[in-house]
C-alpha positions in Angstrom: 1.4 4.6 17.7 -1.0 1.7 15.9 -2.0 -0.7 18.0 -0.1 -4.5 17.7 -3.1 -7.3 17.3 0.5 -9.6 16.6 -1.1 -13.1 17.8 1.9 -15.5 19.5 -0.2 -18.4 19.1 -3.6 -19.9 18.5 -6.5 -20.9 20.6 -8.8 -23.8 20.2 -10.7 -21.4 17.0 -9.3 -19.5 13.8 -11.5 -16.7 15.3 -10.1 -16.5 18.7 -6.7 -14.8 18.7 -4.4 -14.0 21.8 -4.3 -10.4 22.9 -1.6 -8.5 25.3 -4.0 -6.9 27.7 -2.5 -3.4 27.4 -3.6 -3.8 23.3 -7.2 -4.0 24.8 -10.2 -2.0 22.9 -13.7 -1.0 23.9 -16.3 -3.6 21.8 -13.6 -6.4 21.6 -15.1 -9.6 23.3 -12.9 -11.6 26.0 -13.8 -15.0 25.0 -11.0 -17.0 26.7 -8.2 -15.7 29.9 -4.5 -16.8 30.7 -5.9 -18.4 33.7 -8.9 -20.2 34.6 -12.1 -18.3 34.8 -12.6 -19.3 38.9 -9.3 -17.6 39.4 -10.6 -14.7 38.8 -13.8 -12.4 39.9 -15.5 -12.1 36.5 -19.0 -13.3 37.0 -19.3 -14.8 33.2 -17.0 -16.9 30.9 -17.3 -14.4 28.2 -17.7 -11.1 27.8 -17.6 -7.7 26.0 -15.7 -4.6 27.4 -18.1 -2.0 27.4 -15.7 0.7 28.8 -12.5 1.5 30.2 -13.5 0.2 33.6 -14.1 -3.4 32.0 -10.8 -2.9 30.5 -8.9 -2.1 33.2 -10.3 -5.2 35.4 -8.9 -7.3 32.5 -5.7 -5.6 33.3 -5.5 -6.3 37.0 -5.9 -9.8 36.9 -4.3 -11.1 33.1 -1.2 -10.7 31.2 -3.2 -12.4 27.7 -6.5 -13.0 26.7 -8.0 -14.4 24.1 -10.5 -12.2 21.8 -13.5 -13.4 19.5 -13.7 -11.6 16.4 -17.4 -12.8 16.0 -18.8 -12.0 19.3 -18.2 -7.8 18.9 -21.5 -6.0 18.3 -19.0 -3.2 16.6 -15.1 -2.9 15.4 -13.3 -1.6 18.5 -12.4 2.4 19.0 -9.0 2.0 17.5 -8.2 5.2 15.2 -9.7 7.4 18.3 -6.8 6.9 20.3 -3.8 6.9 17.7 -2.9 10.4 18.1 0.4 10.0 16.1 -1.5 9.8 13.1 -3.9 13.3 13.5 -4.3 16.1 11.2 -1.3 17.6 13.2 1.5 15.5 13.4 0.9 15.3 9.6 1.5 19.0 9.1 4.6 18.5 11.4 6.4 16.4 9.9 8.3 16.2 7.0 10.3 13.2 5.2 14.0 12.7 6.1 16.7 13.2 4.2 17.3 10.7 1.5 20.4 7.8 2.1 21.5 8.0 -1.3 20.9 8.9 -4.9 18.8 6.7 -6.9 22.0 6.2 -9.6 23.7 4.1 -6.7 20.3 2.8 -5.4 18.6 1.7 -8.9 20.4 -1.6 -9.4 19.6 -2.9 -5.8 16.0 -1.6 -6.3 15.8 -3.4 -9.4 17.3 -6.6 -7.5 14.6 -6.2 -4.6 11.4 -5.3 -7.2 12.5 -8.5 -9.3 13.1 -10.8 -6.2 9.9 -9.7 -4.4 7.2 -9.6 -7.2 8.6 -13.1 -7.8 7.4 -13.8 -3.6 4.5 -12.1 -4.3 3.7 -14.4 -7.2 4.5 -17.7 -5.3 3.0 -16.6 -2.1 -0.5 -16.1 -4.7 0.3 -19.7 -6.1 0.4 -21.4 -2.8 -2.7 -19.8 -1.3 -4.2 -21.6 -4.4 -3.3 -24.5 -3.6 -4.7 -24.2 0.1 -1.6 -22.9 2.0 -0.5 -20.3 4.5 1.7 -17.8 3.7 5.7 -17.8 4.6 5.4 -15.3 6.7 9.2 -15.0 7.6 9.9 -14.8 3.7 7.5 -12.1 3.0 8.6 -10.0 6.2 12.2 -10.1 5.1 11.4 -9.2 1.6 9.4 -5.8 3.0 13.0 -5.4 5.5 14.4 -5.0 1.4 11.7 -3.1 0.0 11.9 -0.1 3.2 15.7 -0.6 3.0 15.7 0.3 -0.8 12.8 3.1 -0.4 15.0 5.1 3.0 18.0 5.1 0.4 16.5 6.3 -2.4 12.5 6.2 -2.9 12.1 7.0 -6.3 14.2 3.9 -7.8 11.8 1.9 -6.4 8.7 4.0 -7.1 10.3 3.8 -10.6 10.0 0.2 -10.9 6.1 0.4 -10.2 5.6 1.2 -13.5 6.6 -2.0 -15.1 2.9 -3.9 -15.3 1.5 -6.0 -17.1 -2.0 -6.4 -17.8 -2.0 -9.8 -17.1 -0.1 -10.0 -14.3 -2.3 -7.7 -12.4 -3.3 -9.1 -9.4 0.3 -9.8 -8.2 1.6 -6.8 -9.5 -0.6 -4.8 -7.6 -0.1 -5.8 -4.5 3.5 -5.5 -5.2 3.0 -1.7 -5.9 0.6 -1.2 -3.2 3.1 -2.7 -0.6 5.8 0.1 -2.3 3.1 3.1 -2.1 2.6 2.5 1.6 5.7 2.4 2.6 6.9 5.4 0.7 3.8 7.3 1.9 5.1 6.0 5.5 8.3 7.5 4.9 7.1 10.4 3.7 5.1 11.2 6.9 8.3 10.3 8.6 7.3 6.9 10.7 9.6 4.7 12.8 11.7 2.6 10.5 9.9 -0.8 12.5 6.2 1.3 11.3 7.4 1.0 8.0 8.5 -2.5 7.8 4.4 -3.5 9.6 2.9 -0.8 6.7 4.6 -2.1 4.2 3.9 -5.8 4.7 -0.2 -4.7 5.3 0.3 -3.3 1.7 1.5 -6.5 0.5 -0.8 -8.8 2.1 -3.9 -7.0 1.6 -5.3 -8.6 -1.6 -4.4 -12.1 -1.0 -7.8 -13.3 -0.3 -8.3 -12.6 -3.8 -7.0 -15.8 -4.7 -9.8 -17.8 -3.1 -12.0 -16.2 -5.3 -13.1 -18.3 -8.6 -10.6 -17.2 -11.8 -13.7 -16.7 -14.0 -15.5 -14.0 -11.2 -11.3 -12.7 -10.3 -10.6 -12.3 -14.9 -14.3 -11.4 -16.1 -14.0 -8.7 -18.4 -17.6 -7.6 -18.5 -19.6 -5.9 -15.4 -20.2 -8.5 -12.4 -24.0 -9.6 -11.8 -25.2 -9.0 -8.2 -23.9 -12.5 -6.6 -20.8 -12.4 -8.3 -20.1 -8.8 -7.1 -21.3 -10.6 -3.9 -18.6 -13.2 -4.7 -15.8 -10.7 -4.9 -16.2 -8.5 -2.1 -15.7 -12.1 0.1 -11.9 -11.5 -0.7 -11.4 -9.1 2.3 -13.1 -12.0 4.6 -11.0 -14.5 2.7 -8.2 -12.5 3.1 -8.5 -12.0 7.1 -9.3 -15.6 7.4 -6.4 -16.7 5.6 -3.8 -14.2 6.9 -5.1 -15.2 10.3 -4.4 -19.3 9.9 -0.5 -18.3 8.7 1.2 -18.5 11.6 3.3 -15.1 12.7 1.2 -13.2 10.6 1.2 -9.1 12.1 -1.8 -8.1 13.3 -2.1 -5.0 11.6 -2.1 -7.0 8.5 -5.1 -9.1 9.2 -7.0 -6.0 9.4 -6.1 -4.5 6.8 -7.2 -7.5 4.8 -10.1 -7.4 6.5 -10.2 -3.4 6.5 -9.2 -1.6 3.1 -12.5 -1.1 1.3 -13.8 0.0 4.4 -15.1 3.7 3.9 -14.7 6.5 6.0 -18.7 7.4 5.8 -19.6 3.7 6.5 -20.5 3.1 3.2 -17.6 0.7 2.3 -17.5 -3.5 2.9 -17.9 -6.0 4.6 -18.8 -4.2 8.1 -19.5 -1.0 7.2 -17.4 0.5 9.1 -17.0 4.1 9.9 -14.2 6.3 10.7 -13.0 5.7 14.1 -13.1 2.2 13.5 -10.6 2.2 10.5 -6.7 2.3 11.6 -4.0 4.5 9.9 -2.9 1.6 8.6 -6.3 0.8 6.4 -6.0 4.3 5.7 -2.7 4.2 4.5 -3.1 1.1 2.0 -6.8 2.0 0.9 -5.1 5.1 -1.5 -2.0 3.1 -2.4 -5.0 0.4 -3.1 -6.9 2.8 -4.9 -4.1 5.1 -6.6 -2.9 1.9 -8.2 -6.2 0.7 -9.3 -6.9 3.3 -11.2 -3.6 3.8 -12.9 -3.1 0.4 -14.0 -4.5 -1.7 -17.2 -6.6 -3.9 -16.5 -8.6 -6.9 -18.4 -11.9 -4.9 -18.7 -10.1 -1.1 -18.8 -7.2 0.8 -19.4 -5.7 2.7 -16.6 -5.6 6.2 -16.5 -2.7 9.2 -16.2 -1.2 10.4 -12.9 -3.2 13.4 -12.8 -6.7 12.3 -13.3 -5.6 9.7 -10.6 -4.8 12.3 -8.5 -7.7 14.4 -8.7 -10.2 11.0 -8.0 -8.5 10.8 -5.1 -9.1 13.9 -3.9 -12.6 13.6 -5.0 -12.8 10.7 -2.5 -11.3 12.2 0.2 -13.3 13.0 3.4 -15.9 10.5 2.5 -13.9 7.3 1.6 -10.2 8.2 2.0 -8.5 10.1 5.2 -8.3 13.5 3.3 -4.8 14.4 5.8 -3.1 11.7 4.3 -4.4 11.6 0.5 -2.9 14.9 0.6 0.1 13.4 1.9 0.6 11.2 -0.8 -0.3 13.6 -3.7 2.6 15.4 -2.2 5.0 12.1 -1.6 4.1 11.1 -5.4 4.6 14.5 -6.6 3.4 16.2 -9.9 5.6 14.1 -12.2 6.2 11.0 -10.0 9.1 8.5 -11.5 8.1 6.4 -14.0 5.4 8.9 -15.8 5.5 9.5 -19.4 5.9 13.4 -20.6 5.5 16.0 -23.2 7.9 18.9 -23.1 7.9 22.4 -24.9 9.6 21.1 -27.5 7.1 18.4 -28.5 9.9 16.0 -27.3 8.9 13.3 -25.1 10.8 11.8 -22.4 9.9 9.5 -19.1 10.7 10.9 -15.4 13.8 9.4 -13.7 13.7 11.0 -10.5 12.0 13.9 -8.5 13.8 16.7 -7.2 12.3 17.3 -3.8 13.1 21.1 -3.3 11.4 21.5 -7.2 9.4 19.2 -8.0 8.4 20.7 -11.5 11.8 19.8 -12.2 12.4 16.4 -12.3 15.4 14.8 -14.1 13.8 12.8 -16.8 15.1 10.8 -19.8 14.0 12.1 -23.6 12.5 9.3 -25.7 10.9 10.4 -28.6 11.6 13.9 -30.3 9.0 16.5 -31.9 7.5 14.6 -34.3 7.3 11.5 -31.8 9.8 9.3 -33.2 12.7 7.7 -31.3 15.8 9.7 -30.9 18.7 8.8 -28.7 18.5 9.0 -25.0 19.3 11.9 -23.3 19.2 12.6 -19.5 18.2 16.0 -18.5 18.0 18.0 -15.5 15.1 20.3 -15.4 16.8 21.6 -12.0 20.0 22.3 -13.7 18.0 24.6 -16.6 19.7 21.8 -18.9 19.3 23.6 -22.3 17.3 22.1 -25.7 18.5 22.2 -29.4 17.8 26.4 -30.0 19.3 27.5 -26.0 15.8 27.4 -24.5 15.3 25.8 -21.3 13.0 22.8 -21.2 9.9 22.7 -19.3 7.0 20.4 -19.1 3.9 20.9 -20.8 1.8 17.9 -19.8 1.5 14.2 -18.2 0.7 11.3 -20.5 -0.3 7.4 -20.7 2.2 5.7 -22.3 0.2 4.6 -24.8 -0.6 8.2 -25.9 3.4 7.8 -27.4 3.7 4.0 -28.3 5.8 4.0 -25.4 6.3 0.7 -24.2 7.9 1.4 -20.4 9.1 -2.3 -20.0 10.5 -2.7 -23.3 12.7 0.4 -22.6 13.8 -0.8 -19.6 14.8 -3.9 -20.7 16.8 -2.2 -22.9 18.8 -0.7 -20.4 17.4 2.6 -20.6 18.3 3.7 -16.9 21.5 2.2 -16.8 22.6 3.6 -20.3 21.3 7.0 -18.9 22.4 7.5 -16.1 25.7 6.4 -17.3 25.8 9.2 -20.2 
């Protein structure tokens, strides 16, 4: 299981944070005890556990302690000893069995995606303006988002496809909170694991918003010191998420934590694998997948497959390669939400994934042959659901919307599930 860093309460600095004892790592610096220092038979009023010895005297005489984030000479040995997270359990286990069916679950995961990307966008505001983040708020709108995604995960995962170019920032740490905990649920973790994944995914980027708008929006290629400039948000970030009060542990991390690389090539530490929890690991290819796929001010993002197959490139160097694969497999070939091209030159967007065949997905046509709109129709690749001539329909590739003129949102807003699914 991931080590809790959950802090109760503050001590006299932002970068001292209270500890339980048993949560204690090799290269974390004790910096401050539950008791006064002459109580105990520590020679110095400050020091670094070496080894498990060091740790273990800790144990004997404290309940808390107080740790200085400053002080380590290295991240502590955290990934080394979360076992439920290796190459193994991975293979083990599989996702449960959905709750529902994403006709019943699509209104409430509309409800939750409108509700939370709202949070999200006020939470962003508010750091702005120099404040903490509502910490209560943002864990009770994860509770909604792991509710929705152990129902049904695809309505949800559907709803990540609704961006806006110019709402990207907030958007994607919207999606990147959904990802994680859909890739959590797909590797089968505790219901509680899910509810801490999913809030790391949503506060991971909100350091971001100490960084200057015209650095955060520049279209063009960023000169040395403002590259400098934006890599400060995962500092920001930790530094932030730290000073709101309640905040998870796991989250300041990950702030701190997701462009961390595997190799010890990534920032701001360098930090190589077995200092990077399953938790980084976890948001650093939602983090990524999303990055890639989405428009942005200065490029457009690219289709699910080419996605795909950068992540995989990355694997083993930046990216656990256990879990990338874990998520190619939880996202599937045609996740929800992805434009495609069928045999018949018709073209129609994926509604949900059948997990028994995923090269079957149900999907909704759009456009016919000649790529003009034509009235929707839900089929059932899985059912062998039949085209104009008798054929069966099959996929023959994966598309941006753009390729079509499809315009996801506008479709939507036109009721486009709900008119489906209902037909």
């Amino acid at each position: 299981m991931m080590t809790d860093w959950s802090r109760n309460e503050f001590a006299s600095s932002i970068d001292l944070f209270k500890i339980d004892v048993k949560d204690l790592r090799v290269g974390m610096y004790v910096s401050k005890l539950d008791r006064p220092w002459l109580e105990t038979n520590f020679l110095f009023q400050g020091f670094e556990l070496k080894n498990e010895n060091d740790i273990e005297a800790v144990q004997q005489q404290c309940e808390y302690v107080y740790i200085d984030v400053t002080k380590q000479s290295k991240a502590p040995q955290i990934y080394a000893k979360s076992t439920a997270y290796s190459k193994d359990f991975l293979e083990k286990h599989t996702p449960p069995e959905k709750r529902s069916t994403f006709a019943k679950e699509i209104k409430n995961a509309e409800y939750v995606h409108h509700k939370t990307s709202n949070l999200v966008k006020s939470f962003m505001e508010e750091v702005r303006l120099g404040k903490t983040i509502n910490v209560e708020l943002a864990k009770k709108a994860v509770a909604e988002c792991v509710e929705s995604i152990i129902n049904a995960p695809d309505a949800l995962m559907w709803m990540t496809q609704l961006k806006k170019r110019d709402e990207y920032t907030a958007q994607h740490s919207m999606n990147v909170c959904i990802y994680s905990i859909a890739l959590g649920r797909h590797i089968n973790l505790p219901i509680a694991e899910l509810h801490h994944v999913g809030l790391c995914g949503m506060m991971h980027d909100m350091g971001k918003m100490k960084i200057p708008l015209e650095i955060l929006n520049k279209p063009g290629k960023f000169t040395p010191e403002e590259l400098k400039i934006m890599q400060s948000h995962t500092t920001l970030g930790w530094k932030l998420l730290m000073a709101s009060p309640g905040m998870y542990g796991g989250a300041i991390d990950v702030a701190h934590t997701h462009h961390e690389k595997l190799d010890g090539t990534g920032y701001p530490r360098q930090l190589k694998a077995e200092h990077i929890t399953p938790y980084a690991r976890i948001v650093a290819i939602a983090d990524m997948y999303d990055a890639i796929t989405s428009d942005r001010i200065y490029q457009n993002g690219r289709a699910h497959l080419e996605a795909i197959s950068l992540l995989t490139k990355n694997s083993g160097s930046h990216l656990d390669s256990s879990l990338t694969i874990k998520f190619i497999e939880c996202l599937g070939i045609y996740p929800p939400g992805s434009i495609v091209e069928l045999n018949t030159g018709e073209v129609g967007i994926v509604v949900e994934v059948n997990p028994k065949a995923k090269i079957r997905p149900k999907i909704i046509l759009l456009l016919d042959e000649n790529k003009q709109p034509r009235p929707e129709r839900l089929i059932d690749l899985s059912k062998l659901d039949l085209d104009a001539s008798g054929h069966g329909y099959t996929i023959r590739k994966i598309e941006r919307p753009d390729t079509y003129n499809v315009d996801v949102i506008q479709y939507y807003q036109k009721g486009i599930l709900n008119a489906a699914i209902a037909a």
